[in-house]
C-alpha positions as CSV (number, residue, x, y, z in Angstrom):
1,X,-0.5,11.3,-3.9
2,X,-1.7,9.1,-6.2
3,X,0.3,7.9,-9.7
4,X,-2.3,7.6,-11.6
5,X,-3.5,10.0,-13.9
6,X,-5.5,13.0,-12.6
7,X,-8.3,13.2,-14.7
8,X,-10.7,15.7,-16.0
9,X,-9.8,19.7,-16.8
10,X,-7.9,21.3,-14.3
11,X,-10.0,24.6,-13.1
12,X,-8.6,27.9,-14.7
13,X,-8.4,30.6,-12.7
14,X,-8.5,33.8,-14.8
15,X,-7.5,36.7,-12.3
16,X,-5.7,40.0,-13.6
17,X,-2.1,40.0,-12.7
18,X,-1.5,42.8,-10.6
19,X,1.5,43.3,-7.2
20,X,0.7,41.3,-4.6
21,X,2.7,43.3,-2.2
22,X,1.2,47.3,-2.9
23,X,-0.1,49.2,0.3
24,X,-2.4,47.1,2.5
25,X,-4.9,48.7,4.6
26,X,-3.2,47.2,8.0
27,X,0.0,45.6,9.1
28,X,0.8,42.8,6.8
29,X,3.7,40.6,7.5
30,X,6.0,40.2,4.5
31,X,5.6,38.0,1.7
32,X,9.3,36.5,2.2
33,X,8.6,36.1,5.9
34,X,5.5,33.9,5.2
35,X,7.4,32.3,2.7
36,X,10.0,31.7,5.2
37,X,8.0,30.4,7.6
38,X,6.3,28.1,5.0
39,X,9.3,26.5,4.3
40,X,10.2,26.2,7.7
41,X,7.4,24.0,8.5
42,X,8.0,21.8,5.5
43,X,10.8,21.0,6.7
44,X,9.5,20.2,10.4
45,X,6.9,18.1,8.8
46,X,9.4,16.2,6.8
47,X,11.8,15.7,9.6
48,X,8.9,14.3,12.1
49,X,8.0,12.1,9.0
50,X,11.6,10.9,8.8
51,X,11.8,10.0,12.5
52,X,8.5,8.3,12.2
53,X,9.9,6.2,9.1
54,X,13.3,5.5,10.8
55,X,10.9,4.0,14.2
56,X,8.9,2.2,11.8
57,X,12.2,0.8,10.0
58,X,13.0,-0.5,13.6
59,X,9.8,-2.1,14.0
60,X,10.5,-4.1,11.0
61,X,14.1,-4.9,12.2
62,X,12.2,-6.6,15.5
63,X,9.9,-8.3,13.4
64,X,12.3,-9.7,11.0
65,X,14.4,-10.8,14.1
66,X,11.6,-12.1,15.9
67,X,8.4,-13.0,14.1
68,X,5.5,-13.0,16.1
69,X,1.9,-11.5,16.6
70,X,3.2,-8.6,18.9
71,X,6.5,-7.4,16.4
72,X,3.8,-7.7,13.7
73,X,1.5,-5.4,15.4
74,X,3.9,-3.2,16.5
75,X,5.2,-2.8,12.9
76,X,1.7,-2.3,12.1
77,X,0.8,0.3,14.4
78,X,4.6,2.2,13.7
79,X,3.5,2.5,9.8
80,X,0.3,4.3,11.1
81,X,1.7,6.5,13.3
82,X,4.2,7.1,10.4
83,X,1.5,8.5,8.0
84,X,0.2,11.0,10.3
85,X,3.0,13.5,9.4
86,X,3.8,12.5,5.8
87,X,0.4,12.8,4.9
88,X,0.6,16.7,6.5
89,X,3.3,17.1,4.0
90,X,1.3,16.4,1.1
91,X,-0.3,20.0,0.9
92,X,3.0,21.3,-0.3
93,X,3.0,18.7,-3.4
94,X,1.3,20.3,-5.5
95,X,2.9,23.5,-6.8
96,X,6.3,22.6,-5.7
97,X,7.9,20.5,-8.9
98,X,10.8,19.2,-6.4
99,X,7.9,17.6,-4.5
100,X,6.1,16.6,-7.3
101,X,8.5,14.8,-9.5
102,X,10.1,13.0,-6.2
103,X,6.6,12.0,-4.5
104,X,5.8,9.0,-6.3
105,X,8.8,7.1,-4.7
106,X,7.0,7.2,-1.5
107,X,3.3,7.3,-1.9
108,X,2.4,6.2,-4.9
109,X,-1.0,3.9,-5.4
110,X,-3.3,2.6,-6.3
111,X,-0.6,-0.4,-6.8
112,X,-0.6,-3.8,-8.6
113,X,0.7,-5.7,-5.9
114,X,0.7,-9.2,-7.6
115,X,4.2,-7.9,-9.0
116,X,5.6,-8.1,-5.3
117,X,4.0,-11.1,-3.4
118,X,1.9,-13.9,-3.6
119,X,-2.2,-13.2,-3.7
120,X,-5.6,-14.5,-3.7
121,X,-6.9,-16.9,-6.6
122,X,-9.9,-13.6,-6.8
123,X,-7.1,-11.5,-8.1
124,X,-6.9,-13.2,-11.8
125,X,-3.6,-14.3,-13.5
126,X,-3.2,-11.2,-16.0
127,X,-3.6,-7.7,-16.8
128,X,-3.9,-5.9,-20.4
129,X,-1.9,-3.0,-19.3
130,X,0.4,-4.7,-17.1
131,X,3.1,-7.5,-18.3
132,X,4.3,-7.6,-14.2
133,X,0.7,-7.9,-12.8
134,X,1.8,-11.2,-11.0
135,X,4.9,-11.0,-11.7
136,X,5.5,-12.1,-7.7
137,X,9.3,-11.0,-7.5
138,X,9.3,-12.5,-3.7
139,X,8.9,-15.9,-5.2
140,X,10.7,-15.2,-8.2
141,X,14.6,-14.6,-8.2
142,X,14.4,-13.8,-12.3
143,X,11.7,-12.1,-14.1
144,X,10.8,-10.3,-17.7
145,X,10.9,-6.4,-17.9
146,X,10.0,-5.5,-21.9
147,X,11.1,-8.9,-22.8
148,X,14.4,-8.8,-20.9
149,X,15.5,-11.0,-18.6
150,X,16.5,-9.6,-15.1
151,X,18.0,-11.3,-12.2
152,X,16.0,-10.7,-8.8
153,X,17.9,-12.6,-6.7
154,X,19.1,-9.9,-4.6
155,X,16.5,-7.9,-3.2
156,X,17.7,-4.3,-2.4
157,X,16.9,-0.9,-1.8
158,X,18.7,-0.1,-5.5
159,X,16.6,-2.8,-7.1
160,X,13.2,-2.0,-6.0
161,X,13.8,1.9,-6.5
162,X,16.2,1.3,-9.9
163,X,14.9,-1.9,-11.6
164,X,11.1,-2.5,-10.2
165,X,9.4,0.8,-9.1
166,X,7.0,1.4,-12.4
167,X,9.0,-1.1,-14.5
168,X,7.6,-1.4,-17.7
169,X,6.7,2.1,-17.7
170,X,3.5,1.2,-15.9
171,X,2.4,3.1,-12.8
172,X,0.2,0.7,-11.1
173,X,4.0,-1.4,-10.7
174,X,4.4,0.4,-7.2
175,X,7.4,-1.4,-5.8
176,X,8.3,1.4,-2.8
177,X,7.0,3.6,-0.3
178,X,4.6,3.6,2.3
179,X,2.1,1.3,0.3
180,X,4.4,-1.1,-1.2
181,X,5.0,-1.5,2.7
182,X,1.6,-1.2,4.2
183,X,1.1,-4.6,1.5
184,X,3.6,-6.5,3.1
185,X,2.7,-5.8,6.7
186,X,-1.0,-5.9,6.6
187,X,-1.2,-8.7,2.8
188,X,-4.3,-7.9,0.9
189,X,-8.0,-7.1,1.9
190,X,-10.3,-9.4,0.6
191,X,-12.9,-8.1,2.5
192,X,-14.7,-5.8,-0.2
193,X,-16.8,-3.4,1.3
194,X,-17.6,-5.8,4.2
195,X,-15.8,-5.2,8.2
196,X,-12.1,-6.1,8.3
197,X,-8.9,-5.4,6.8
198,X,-5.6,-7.4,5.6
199,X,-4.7,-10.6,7.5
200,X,-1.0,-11.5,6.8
201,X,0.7,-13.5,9.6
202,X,3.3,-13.1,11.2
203,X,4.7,-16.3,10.0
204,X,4.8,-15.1,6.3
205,X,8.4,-13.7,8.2
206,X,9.2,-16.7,10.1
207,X,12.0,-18.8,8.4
208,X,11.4,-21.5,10.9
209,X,7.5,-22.4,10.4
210,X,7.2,-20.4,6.6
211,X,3.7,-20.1,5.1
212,X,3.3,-19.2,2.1
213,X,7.0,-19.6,0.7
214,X,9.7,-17.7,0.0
215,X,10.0,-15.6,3.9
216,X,13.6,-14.9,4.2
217,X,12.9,-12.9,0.6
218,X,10.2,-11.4,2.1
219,X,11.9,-10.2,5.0
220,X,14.6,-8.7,2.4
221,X,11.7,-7.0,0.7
222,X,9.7,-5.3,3.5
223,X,13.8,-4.3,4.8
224,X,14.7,-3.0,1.6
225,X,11.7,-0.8,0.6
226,X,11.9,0.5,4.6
227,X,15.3,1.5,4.2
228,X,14.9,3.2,0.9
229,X,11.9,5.1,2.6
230,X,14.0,6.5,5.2
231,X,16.5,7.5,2.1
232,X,13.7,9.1,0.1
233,X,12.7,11.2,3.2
234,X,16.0,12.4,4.3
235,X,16.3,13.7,0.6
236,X,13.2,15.7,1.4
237,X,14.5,16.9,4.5
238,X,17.5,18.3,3.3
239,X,15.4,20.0,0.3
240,X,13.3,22.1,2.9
241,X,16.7,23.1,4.9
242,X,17.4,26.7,4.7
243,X,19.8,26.3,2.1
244,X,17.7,23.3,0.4
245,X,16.6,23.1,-3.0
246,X,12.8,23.5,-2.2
247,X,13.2,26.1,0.1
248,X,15.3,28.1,-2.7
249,X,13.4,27.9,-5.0
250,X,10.3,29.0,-3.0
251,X,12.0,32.2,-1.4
252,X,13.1,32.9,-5.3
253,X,10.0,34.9,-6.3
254,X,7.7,36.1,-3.5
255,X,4.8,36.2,-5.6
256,X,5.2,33.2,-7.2
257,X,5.5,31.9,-3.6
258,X,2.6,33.0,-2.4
259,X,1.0,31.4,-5.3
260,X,2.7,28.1,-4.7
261,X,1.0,27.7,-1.2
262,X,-2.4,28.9,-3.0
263,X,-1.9,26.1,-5.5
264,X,-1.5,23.3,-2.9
265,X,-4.3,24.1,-1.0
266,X,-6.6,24.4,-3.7
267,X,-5.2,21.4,-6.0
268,X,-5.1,19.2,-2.8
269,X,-8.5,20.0,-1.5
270,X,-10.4,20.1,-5.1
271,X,-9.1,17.6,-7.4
272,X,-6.8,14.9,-5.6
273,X,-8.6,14.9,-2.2
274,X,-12.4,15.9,-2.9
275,X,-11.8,13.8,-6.3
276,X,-9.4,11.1,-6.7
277,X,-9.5,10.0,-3.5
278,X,-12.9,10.3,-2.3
279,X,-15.4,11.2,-4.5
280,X,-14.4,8.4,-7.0
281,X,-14.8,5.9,-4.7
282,X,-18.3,7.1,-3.9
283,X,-19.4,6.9,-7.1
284,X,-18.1,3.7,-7.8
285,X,-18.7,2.2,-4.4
286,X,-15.7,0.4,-5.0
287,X,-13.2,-0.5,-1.8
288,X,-10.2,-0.4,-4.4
289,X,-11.1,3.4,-4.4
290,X,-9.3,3.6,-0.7
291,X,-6.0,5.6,-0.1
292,X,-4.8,2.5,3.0
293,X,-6.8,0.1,1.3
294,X,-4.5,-2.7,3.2
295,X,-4.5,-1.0,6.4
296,X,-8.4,0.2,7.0
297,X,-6.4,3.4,7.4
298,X,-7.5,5.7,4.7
299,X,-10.2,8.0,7.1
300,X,-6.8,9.0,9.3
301,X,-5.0,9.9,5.6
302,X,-7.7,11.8,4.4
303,X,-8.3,13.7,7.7
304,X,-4.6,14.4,7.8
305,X,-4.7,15.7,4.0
306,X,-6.6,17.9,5.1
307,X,-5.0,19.3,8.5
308,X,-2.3,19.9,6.1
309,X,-4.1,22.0,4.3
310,X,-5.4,23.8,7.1
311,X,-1.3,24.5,8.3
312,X,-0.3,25.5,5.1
313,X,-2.8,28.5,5.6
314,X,-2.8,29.6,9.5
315,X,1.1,28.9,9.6
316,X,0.6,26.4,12.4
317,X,2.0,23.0,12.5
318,X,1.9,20.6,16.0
319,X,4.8,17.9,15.8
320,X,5.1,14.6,16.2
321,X,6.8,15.2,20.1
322,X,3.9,17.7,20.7
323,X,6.1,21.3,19.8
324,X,3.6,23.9,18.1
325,X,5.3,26.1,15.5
326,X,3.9,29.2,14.6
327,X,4.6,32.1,12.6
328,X,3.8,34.9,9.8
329,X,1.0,33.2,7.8
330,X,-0.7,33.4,4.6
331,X,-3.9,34.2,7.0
332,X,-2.6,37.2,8.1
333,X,-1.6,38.6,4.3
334,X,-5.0,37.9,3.5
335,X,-6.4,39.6,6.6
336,X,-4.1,42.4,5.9
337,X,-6.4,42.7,2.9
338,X,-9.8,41.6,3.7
339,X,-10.4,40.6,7.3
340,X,-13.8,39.1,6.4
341,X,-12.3,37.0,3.4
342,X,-9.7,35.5,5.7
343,X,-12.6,35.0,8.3
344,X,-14.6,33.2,5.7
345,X,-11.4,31.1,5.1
346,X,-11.1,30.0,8.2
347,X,-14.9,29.0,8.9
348,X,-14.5,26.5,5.6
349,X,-11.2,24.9,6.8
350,X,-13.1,24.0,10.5
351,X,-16.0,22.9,8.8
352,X,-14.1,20.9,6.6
353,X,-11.3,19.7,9.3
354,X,-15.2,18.4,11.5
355,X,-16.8,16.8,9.1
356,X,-13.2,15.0,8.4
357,X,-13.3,14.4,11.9
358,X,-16.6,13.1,11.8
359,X,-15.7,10.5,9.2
360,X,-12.4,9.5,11.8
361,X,-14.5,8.6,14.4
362,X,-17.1,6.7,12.5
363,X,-14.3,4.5,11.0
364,X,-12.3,4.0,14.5
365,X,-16.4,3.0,16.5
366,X,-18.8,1.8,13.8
367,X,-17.5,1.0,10.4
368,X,-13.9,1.1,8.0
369,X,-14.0,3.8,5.2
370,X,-14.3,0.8,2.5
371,X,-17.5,0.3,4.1
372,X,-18.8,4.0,4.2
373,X,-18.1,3.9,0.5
374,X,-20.2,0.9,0.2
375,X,-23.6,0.7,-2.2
376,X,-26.6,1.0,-0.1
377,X,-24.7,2.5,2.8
378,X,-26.5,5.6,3.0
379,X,-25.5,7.2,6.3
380,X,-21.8,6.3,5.8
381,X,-22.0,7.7,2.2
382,X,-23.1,10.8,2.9
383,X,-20.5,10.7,6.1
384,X,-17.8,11.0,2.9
385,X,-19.7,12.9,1.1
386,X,-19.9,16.2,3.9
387,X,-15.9,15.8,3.8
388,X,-16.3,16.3,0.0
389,X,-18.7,18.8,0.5
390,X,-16.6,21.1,2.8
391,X,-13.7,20.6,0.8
392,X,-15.1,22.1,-2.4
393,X,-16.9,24.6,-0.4
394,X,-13.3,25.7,0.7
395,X,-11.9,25.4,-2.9
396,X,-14.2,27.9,-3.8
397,X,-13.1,30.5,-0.8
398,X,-9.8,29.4,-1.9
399,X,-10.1,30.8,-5.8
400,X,-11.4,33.8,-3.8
401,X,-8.6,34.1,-1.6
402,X,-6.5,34.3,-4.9
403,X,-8.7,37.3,-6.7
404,X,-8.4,39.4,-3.4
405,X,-4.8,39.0,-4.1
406,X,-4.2,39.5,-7.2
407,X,-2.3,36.7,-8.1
408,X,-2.5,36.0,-11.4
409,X,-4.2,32.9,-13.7
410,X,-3.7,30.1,-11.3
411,X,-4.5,26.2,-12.1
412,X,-6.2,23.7,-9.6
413,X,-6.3,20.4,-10.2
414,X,-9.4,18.9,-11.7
415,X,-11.3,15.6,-11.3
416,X,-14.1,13.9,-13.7
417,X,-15.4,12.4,-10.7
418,X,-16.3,16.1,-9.6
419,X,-15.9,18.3,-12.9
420,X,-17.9,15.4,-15.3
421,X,-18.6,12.8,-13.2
422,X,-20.4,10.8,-16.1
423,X,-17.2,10.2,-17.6
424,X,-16.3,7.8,-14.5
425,X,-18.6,5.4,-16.0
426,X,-17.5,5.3,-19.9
């Protein structure tokens, strides 16, 4: 998710509390089994992310060892394959405070990456809200946090996620996670809204023929935050065991359970997804606006978001090594219920999950997402905006799938850029 602030009201859902659980109409599995289940599938999803992190931390080891076009690629196309199942995992964020408060370690943007390497002259020498903005702690062994001297030297996992991550108290001072890394592998994209991502060479790692300064540090960077990612995950991964934290805590209270999945599907889809992530950028036409901006890698995060979402519904969940999981399923407490609600369900998560699609293949044949995005791009525009469309279309289904089940008030996140989109502009 991101770290900045969501903004705009967050949708109220005003539902009479009533049981959840009282006599359905046909065989329902139980609320504890789904929630079981759930949780099981977290923690898949969190261990295929791990694995993916600890290949991508090898990838890096190879390049480090060996700079050269093919380790850099191969580093590069390791972080990618390493989003496909984090992103999956994102669904159950929202709702789930362990998630939550641990999250921005490891995906936090949009991020101010003059605090961590050298970039472009375009990029301006200083911020108003940011004292770090090019701060450049690669070529800088001491810097000034609040006023204070602190000594850099020694790049380390402890340091980035101790000292740098957010220092100042600012959010945009992202110094982990999967961006902090996709910066270092791919350097920025100066490319605006034109074809083409980041450009770093290979020899921004190579000791022996340097360019741009400072390498054997930035080797100790791009280690350090890689390692620290694989730390952060397997902290996840033992949360969502069976005896985890996370899992605990959602097995506590079934109905508050059931809610918790209701509240990730609907805060994902409605106001991070369809609005910080997506709709903003449209509105703005600005290539900033991009979840991978580095990478050119954002349509695979969005579509993935939103398979996620799908999972966290039907109970089904195909890992990284190609294993389906199945099992009882929010879809089938609903059908329990109303067979035609859970059908309509359903129908908006495909239509959503194909227009998502749509937008994938458009980015890997004809254009990048930045692009899409761009002003004047009128087909690629409304390309995103059909993915927005479908995932406030199933928001809506969503609120309903709460009434049906009596639930309670429930809060989605909100987004100006959907709820007052006017405001975007002040």
């Amino acid at each position: 998710m991101i770290r900045k602030s969501v903004i705009g009201a967050s949708i109220a859902l005003l539902v009479t509390s009533a049981a959840i659980f009282a006599g359905p109409a046909v065989a329902a599995p139980a609320p504890k089994d789904v929630l079981t289940h759930y949780s099981a599938m977290a923690e898949a999803k969190f261990q295929d992310a791990l694995s993916t992190a600890k290949a991508l931390d090898a990838a890096i080891d190879a390049l480090i060892a060996k700079p050269s076009d093919e380790t850099l690629k191969a580093a590069r196309a390791a972080w990618i394959a390493a989003r496909v199942p984090y992103q999956q995992t994102e669904v159950y964020r929202f709702g789930n405070p362990i998630v939550d408060d641990w999250e921005g370690k490891v995906n936090a943007w949009p991020l101010d990456e003059g605090l961590i390497d050298y970039v472009d002259a375009g990029y301006g020498t200083e911020s108003d809200g940011n004292a770090l903005y090019v701060a450049n702690v690669i070529a800088n062994p001491k810097i000034k946090i609040n006023g204070e001297d602190v000594d850099a030297s020694s790049i380390t996992p402890d340091f980035l996620g101790e000292t740098l991550h957010e220092a100042g108290e600012v959010e945009a001072n992202v110094a982990t996670g999967y961006h902090a890394i996709e910066f270092l592998l791919w350097g920025q994209d100066l490319n605006g809204t034109g074809p083409g991502a980041g450009s770093r060479s290979h020899t921004d790692y190579d000791t022996a023929n340097c360019t741009n300064g400072n390498c054997d540090r930035r080797a100790a960077y791009l280690k350090a935050a890689s390692t620290l990612l694989v730390q952060d995950l397997e902290e996840m991964v033992a949360a969502w065991a069976p005896e985890g934290e996370a899992t605990k805590a959602v097995l506590a209270d079934a109905q508050k359970g059931i809610s918790t999945i209701l509240t990730g599907m609907g805060s994902l889809s409605y106001g991070e997804l369809a609005g910080e992530r997506m709709k903003l950028g449209v509105l703005l036409h600005d290539p900033e606006e991009e979840h991978d901006c580095f990478s050119d890698n954002t349509h695979a995060s969005h579509l993935n978001d939103a398979i996620g979402i799908a999972s966290a519904y039907t109970g089904e969940y195909t890992r990284v090594d190609g294993t389906k999981l199945t099992g009882p399923s929010l879809s089938e407490l609903v059908a329990a219920k109303d067979q035609a609600l859970d059908a309509e369900m359903k129908a908006k998560l495909d239509k959503t999950l194909a227009a998502m699609n749509a937008m994938a293949e458009r980015a890997e044949t004809k254009e990048a997402y930045d692009q899409m995005i761009g002003e004047g791009n009128a087909e690629g525009n409304a390309t995103v905006q059909a993915a927005i469309d479908g995932l406030i279309d199933q928001t809506q289904t969503i609120q309903r799938v709460i009434a049906s089940l009596e639930l309670g008030t429930i809060e989605l996140e909100g987004s100006d850029s959907l709820d007052s989109p006017e405001a975007v502009f002040q």
